[in-house]
PDB file of N, CA, C and O in Angstrom:
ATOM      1  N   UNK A   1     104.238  96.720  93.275  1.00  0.00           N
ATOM      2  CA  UNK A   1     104.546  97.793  94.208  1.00  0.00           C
ATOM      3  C   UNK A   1     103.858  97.498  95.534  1.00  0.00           C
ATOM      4  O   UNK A   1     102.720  97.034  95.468  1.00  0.00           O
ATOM      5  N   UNK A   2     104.376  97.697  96.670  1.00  0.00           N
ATOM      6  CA  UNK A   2     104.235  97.693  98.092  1.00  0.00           C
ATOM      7  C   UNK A   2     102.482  98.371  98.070  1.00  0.00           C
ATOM      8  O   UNK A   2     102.076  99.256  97.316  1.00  0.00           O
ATOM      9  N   UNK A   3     101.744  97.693  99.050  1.00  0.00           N
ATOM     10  CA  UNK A   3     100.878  98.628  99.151  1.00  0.00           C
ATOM     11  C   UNK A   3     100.964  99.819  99.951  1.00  0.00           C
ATOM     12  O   UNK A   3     100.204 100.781  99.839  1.00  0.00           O
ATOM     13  N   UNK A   4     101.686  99.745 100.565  1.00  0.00           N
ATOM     14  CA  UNK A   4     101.571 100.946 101.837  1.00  0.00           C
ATOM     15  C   UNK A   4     102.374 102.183 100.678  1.00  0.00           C
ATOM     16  O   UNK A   4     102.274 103.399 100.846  1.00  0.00           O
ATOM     17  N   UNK A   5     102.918 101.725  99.872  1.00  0.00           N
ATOM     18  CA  UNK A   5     103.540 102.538  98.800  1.00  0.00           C
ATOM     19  C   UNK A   5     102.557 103.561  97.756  1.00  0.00           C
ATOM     20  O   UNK A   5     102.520 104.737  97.396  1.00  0.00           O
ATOM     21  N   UNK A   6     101.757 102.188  97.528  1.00  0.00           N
ATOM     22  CA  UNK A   6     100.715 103.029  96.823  1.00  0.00           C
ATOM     23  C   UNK A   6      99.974 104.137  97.278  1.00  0.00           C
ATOM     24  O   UNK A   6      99.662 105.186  96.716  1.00  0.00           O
ATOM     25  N   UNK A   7      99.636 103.458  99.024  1.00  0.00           N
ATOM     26  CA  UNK A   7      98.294 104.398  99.496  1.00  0.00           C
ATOM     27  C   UNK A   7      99.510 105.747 100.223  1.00  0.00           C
ATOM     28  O   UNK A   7      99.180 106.611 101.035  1.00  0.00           O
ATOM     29  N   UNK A   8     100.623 105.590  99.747  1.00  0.00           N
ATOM     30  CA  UNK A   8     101.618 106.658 100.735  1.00  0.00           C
ATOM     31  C   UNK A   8     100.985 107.951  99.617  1.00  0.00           C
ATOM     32  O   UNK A   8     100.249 108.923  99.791  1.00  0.00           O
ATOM     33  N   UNK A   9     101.807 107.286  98.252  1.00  0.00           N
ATOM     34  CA  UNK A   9     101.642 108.460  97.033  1.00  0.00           C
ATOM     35  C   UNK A   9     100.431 108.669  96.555  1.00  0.00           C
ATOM     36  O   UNK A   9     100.335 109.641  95.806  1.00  0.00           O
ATOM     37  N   UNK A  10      99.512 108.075  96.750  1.00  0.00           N
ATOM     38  CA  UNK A  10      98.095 108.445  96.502  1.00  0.00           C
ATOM     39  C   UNK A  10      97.742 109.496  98.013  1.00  0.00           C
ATOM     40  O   UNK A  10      96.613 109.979  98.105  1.00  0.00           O
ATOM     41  N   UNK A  11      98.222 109.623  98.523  1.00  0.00           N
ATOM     42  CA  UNK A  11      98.078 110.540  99.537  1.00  0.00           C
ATOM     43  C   UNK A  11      98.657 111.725  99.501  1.00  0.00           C
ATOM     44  O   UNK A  11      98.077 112.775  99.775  1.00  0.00           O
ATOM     45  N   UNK A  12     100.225 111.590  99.048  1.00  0.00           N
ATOM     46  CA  UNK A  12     100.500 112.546  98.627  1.00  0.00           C
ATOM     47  C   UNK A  12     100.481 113.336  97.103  1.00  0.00           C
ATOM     48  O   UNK A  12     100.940 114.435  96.793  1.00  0.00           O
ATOM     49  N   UNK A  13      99.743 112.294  96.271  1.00  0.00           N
ATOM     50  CA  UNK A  13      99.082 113.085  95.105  1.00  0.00           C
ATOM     51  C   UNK A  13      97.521 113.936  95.534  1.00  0.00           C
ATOM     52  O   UNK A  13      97.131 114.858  94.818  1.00  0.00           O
ATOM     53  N   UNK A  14      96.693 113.475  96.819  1.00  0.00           N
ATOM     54  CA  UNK A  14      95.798 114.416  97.172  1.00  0.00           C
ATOM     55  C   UNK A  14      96.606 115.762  97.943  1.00  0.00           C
ATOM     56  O   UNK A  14      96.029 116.821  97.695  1.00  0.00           O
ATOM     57  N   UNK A  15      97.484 115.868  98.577  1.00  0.00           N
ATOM     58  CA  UNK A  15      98.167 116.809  99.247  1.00  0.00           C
ATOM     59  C   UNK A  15      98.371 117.992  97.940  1.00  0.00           C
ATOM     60  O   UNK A  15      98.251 119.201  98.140  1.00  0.00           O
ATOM     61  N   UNK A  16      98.692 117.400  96.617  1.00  0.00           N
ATOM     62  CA  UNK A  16      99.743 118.182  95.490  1.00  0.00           C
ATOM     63  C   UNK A  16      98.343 119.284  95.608  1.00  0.00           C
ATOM     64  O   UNK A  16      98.560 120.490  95.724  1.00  0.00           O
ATOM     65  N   UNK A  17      97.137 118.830  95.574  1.00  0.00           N
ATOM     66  CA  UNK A  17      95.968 119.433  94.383  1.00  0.00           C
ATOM     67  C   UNK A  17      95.914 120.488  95.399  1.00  0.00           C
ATOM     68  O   UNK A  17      95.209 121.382  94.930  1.00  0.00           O
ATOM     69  N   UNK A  18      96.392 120.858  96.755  1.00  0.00           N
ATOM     70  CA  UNK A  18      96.564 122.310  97.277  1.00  0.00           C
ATOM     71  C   UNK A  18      97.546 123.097  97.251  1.00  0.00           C
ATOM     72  O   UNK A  18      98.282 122.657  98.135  1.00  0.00           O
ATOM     73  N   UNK A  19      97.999 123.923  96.835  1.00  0.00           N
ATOM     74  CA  UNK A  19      98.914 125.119  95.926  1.00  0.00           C
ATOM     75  C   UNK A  19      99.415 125.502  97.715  1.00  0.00           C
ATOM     76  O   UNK A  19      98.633 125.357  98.654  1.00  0.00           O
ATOM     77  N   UNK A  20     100.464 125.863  97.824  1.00  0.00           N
ATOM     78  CA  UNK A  20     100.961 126.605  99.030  1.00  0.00           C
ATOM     79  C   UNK A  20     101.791 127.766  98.349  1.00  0.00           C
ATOM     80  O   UNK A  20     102.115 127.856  97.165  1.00  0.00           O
ATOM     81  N   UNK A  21     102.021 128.522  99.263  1.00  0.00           N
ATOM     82  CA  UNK A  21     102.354 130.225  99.041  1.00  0.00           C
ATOM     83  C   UNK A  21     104.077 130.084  99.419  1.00  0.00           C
ATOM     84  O   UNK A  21     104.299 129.971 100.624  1.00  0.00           O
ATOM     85  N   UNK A  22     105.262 130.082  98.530  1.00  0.00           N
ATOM     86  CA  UNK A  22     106.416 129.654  99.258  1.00  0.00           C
ATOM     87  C   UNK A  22     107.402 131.146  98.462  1.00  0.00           C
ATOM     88  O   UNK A  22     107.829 131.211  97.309  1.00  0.00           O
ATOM     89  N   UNK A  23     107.483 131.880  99.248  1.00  0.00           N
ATOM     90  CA  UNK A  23     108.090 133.239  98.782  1.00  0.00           C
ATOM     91  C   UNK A  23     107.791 134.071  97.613  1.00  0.00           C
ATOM     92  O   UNK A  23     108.415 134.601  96.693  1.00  0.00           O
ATOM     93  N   UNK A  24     105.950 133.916  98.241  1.00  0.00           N
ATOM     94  CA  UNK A  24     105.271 134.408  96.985  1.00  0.00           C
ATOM     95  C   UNK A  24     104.881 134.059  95.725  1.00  0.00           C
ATOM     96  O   UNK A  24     104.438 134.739  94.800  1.00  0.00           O
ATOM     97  N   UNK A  25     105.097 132.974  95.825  1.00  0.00           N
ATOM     98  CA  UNK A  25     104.737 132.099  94.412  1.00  0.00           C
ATOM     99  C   UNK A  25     103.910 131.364  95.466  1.00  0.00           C
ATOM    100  O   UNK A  25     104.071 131.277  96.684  1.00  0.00           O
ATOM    101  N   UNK A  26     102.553 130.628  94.279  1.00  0.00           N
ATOM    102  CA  UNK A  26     101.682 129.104  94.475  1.00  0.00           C
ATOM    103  C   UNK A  26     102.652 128.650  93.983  1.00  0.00           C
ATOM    104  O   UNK A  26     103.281 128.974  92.976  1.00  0.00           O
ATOM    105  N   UNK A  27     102.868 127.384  95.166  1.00  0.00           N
ATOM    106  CA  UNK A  27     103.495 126.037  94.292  1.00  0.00           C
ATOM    107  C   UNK A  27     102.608 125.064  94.436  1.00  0.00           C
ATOM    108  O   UNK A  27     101.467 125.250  94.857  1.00  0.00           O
ATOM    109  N   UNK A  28     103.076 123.968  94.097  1.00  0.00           N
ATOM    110  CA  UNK A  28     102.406 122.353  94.715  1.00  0.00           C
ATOM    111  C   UNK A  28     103.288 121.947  95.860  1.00  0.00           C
ATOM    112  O   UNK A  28     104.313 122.587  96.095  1.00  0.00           O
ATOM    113  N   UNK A  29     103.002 121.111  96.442  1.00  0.00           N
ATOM    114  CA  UNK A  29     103.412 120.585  98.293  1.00  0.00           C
ATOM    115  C   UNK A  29     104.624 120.015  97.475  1.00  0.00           C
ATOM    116  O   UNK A  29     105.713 120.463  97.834  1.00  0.00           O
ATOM    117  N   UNK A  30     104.644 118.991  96.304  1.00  0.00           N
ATOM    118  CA  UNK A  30     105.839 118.258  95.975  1.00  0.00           C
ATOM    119  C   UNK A  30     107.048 119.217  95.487  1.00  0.00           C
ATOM    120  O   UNK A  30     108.125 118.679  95.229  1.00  0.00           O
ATOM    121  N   UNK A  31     106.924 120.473  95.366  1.00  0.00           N
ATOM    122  CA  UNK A  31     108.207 121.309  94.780  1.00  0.00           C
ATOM    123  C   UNK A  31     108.535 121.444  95.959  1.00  0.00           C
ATOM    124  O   UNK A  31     109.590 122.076  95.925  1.00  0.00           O
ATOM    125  N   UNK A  32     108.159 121.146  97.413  1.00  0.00           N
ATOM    126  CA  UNK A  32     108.537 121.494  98.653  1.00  0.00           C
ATOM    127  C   UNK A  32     109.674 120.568  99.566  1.00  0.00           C
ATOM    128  O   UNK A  32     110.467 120.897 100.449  1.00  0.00           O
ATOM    129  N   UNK A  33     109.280 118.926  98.751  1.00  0.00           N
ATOM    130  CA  UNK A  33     110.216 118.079  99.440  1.00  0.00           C
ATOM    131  C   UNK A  33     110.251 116.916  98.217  1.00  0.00           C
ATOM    132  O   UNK A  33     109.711 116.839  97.114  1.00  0.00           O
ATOM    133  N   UNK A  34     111.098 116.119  98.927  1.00  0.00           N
ATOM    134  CA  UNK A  34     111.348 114.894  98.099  1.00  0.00           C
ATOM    135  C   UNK A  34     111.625 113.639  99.031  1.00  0.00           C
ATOM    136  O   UNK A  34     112.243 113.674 100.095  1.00  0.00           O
ATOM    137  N   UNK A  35     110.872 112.166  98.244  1.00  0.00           N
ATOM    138  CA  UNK A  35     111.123 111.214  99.000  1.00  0.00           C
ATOM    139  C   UNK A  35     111.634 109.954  98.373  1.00  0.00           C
ATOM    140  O   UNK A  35     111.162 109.865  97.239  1.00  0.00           O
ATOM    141  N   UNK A  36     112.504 108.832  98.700  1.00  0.00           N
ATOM    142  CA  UNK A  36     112.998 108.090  98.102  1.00  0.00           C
ATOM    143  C   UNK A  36     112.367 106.483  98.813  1.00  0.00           C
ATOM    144  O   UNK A  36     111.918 106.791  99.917  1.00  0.00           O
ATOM    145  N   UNK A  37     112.207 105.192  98.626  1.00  0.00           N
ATOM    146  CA  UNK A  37     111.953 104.407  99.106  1.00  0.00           C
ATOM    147  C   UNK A  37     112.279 103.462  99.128  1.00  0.00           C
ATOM    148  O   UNK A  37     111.540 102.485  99.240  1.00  0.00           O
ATOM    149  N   UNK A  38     113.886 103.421  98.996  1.00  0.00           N
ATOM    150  CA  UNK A  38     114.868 102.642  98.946  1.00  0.00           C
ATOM    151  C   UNK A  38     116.247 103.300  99.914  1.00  0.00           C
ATOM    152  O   UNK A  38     117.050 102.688  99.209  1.00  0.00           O
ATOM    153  N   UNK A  39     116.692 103.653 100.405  1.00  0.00           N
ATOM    154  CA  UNK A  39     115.777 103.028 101.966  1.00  0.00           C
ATOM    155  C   UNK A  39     114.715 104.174 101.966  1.00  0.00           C
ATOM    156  O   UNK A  39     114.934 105.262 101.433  1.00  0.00           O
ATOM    157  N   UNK A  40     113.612 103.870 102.566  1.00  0.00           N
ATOM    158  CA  UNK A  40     112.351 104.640 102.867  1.00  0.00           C
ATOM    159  C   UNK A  40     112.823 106.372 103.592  1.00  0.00           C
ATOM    160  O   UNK A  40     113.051 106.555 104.788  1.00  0.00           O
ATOM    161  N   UNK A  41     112.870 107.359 102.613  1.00  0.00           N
ATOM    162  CA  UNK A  41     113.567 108.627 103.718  1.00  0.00           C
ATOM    163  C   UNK A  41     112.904 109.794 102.836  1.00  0.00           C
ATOM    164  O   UNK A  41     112.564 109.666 101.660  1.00  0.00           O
ATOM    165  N   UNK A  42     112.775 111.005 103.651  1.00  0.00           N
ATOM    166  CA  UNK A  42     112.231 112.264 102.854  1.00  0.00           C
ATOM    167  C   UNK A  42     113.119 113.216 103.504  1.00  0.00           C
ATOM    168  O   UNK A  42     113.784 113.303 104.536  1.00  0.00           O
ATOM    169  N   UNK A  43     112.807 113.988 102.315  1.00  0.00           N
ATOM    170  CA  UNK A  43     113.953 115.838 103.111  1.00  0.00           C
ATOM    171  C   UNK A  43     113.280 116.951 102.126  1.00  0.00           C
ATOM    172  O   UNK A  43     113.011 117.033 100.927  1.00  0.00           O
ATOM    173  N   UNK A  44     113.167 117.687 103.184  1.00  0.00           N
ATOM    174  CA  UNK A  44     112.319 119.340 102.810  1.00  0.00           C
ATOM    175  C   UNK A  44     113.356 120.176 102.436  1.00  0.00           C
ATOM    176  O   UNK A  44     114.458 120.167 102.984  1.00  0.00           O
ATOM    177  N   UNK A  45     113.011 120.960 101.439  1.00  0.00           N
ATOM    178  CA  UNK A  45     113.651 122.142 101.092  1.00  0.00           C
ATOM    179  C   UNK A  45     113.370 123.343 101.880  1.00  0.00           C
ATOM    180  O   UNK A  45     112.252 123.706 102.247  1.00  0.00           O
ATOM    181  N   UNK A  46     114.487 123.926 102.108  1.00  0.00           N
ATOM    182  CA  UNK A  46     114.670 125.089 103.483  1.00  0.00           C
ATOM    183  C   UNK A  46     113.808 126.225 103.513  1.00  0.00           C
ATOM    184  O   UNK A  46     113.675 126.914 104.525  1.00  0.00           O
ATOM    185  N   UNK A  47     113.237 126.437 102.473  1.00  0.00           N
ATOM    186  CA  UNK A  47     111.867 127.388 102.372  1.00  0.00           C
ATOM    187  C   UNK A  47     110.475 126.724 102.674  1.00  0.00           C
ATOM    188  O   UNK A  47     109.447 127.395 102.752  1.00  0.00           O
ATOM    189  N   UNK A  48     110.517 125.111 102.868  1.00  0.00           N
ATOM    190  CA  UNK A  48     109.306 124.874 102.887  1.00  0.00           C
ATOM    191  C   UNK A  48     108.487 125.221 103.822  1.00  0.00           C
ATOM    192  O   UNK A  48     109.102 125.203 104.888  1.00  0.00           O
ATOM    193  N   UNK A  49     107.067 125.626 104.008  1.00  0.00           N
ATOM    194  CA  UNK A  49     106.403 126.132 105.054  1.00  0.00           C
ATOM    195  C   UNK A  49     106.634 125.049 105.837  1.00  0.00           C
ATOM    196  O   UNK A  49     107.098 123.947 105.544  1.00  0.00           O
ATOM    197  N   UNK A  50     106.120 125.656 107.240  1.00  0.00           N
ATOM    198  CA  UNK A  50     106.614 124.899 108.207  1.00  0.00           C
ATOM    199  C   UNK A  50     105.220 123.831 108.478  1.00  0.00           C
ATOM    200  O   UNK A  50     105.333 122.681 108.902  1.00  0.00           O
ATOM    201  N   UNK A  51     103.905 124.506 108.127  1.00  0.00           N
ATOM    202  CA  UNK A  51     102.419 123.972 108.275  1.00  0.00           C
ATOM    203  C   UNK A  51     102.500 122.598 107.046  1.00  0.00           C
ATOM    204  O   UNK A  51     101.802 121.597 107.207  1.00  0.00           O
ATOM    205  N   UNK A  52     103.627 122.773 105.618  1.00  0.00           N
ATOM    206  CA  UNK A  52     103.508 121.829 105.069  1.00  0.00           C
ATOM    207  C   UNK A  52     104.657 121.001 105.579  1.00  0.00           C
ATOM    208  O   UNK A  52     104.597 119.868 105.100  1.00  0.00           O
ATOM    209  N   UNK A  53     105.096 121.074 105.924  1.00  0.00           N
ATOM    210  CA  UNK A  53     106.111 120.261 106.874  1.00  0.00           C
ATOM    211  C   UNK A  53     105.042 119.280 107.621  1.00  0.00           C
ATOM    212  O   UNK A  53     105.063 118.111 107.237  1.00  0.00           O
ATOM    213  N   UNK A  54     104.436 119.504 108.287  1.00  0.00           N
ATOM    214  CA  UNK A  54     104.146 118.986 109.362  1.00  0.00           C
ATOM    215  C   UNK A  54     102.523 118.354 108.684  1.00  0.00           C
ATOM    216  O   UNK A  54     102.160 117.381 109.345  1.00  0.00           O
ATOM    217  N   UNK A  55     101.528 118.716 107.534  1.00  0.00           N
ATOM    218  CA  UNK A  55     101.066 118.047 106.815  1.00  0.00           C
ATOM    219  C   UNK A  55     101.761 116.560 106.574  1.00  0.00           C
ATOM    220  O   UNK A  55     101.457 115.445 106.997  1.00  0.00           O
ATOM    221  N   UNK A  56     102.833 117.030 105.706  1.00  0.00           N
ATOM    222  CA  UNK A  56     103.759 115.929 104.878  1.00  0.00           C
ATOM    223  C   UNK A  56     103.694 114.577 106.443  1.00  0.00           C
ATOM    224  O   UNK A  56     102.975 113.619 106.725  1.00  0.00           O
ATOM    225  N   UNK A  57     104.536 115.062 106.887  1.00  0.00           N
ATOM    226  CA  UNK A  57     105.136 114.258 107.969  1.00  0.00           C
ATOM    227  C   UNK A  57     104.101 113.229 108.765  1.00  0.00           C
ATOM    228  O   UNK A  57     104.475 112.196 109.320  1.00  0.00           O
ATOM    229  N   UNK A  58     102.686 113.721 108.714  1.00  0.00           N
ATOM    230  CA  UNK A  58     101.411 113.608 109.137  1.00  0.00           C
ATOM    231  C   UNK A  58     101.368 112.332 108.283  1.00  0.00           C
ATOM    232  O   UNK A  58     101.184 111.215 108.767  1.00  0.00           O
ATOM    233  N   UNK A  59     101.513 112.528 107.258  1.00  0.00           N
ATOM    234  CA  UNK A  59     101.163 111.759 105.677  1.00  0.00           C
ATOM    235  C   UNK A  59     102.158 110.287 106.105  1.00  0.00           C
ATOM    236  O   UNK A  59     101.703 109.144 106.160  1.00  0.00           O
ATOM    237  N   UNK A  60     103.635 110.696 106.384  1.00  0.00           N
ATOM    238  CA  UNK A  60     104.573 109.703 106.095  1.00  0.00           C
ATOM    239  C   UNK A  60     103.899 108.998 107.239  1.00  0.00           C
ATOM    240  O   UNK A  60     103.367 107.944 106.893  1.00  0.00           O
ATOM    241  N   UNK A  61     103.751 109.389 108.862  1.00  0.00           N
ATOM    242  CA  UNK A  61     103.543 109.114 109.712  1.00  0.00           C
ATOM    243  C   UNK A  61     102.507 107.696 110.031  1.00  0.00           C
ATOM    244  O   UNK A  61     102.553 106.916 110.983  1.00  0.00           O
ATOM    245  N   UNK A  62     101.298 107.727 108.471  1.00  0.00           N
ATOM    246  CA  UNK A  62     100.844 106.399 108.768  1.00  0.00           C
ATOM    247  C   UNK A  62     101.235 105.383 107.740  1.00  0.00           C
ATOM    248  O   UNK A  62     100.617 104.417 107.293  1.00  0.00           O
ATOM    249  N   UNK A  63     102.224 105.778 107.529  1.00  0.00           N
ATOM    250  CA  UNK A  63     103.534 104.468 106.679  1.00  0.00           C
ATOM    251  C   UNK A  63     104.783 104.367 107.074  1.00  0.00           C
ATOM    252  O   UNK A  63     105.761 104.442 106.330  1.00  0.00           O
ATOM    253  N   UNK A  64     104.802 104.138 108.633  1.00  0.00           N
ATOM    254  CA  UNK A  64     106.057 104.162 109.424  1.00  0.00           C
ATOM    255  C   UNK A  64     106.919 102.743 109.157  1.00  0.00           C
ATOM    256  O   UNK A  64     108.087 102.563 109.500  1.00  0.00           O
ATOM    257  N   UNK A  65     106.232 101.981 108.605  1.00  0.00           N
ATOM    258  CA  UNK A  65     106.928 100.774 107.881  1.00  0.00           C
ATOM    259  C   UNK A  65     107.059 100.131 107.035  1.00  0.00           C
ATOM    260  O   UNK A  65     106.396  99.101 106.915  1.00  0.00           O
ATOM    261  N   UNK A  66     108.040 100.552 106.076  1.00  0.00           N
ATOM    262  CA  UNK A  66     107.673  99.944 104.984  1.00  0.00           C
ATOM    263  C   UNK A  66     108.915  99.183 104.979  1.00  0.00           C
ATOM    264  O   UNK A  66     109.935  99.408 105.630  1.00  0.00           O
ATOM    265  N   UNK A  67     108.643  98.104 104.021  1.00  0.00           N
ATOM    266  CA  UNK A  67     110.071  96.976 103.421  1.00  0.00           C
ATOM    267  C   UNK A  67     111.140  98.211 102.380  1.00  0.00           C
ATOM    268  O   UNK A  67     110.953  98.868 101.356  1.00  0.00           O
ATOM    269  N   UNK A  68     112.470  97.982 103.524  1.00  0.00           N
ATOM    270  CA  UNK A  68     113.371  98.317 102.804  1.00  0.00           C
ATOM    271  C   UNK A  68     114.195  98.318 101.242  1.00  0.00           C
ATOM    272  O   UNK A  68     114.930  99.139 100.694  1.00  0.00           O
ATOM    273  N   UNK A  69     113.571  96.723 100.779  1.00  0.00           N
ATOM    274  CA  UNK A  69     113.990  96.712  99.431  1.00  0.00           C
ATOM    275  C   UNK A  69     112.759  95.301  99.159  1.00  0.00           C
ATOM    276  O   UNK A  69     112.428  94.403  99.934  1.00  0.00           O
ATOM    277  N   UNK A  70     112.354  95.566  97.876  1.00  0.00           N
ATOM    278  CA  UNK A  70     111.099  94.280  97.875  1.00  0.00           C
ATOM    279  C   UNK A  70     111.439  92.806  97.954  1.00  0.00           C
ATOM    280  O   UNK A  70     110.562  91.964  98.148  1.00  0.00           O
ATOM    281  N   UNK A  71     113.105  92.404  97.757  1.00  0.00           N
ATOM    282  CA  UNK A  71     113.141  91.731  97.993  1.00  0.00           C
ATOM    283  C   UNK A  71     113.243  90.711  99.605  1.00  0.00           C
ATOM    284  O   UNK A  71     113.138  89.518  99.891  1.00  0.00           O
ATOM    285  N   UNK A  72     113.488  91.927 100.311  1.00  0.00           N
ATOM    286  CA  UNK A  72     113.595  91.957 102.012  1.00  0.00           C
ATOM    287  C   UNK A  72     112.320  91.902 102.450  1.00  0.00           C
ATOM    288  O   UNK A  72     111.310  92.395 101.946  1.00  0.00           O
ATOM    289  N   UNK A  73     112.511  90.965 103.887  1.00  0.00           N
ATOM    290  CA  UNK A  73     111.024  90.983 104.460  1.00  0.00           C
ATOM    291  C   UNK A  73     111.318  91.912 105.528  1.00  0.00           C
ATOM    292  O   UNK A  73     110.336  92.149 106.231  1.00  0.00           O
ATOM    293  N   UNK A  74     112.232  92.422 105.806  1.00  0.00           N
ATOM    294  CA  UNK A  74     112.281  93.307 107.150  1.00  0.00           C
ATOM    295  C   UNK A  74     111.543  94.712 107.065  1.00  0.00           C
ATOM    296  O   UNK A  74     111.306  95.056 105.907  1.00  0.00           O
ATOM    297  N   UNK A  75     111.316  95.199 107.612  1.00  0.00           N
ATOM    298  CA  UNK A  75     110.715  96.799 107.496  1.00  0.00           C
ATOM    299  C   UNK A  75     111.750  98.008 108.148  1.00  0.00           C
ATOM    300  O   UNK A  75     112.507  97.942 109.117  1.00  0.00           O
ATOM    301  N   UNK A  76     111.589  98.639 107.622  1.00  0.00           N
ATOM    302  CA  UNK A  76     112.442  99.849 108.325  1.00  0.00           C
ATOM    303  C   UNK A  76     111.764 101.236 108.507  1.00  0.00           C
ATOM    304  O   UNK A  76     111.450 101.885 107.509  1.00  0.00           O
ATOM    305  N   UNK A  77     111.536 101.698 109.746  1.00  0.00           N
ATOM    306  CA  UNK A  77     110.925 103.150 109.821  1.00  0.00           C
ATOM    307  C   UNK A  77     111.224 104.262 109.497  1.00  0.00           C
ATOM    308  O   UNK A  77     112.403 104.616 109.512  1.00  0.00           O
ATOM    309  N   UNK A  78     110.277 105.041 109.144  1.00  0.00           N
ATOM    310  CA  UNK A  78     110.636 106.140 108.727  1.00  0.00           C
ATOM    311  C   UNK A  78     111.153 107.238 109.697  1.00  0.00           C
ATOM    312  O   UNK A  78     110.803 107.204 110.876  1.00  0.00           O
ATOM    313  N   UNK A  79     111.973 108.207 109.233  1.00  0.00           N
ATOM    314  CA  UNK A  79     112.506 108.706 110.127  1.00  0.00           C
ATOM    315  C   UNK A  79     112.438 110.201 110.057  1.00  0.00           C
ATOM    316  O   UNK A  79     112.960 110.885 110.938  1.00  0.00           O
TER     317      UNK A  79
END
């Protein structure tokens, strides 16, 4: 696995361990969005707070390049 992969989701496994308030329920940050890394892309669900929005994005923000597929040397940014 990519490193920038590892230290992405190890980042966002420290994000999970804070509960956010999303129409009155605690959730975890990950019931809030989802990300794929093939091609490298994330998308929020329409209730997500807007403060974890912009956490998350914070997060993706210092893995703006990662290799599109492992066998490719090119990188592609996140968007």
């Amino acid at each position: 696995m990519d490193e920038n992969i590892i230290k992405l989701v190890r980042d966002l496994n420290d994000l999970d361990r804070q509960l956010v308030k999303v129409e009155g329920k605690m959730i975890k940050p990950s019931q809030c969005f989802r990300y794929e890394t093939d091609p490298f892309h994330f998308m929020f669900n329409t209730n997500c707070p807007e403060e974890l929005k912009q956490q998350v994005q914070s997060i993706f923000d210092r893995y703006k390049y990662m290799p599109s597929h492992k066998n490719d040397t090119s990188s592609q940014r996140v968007r």
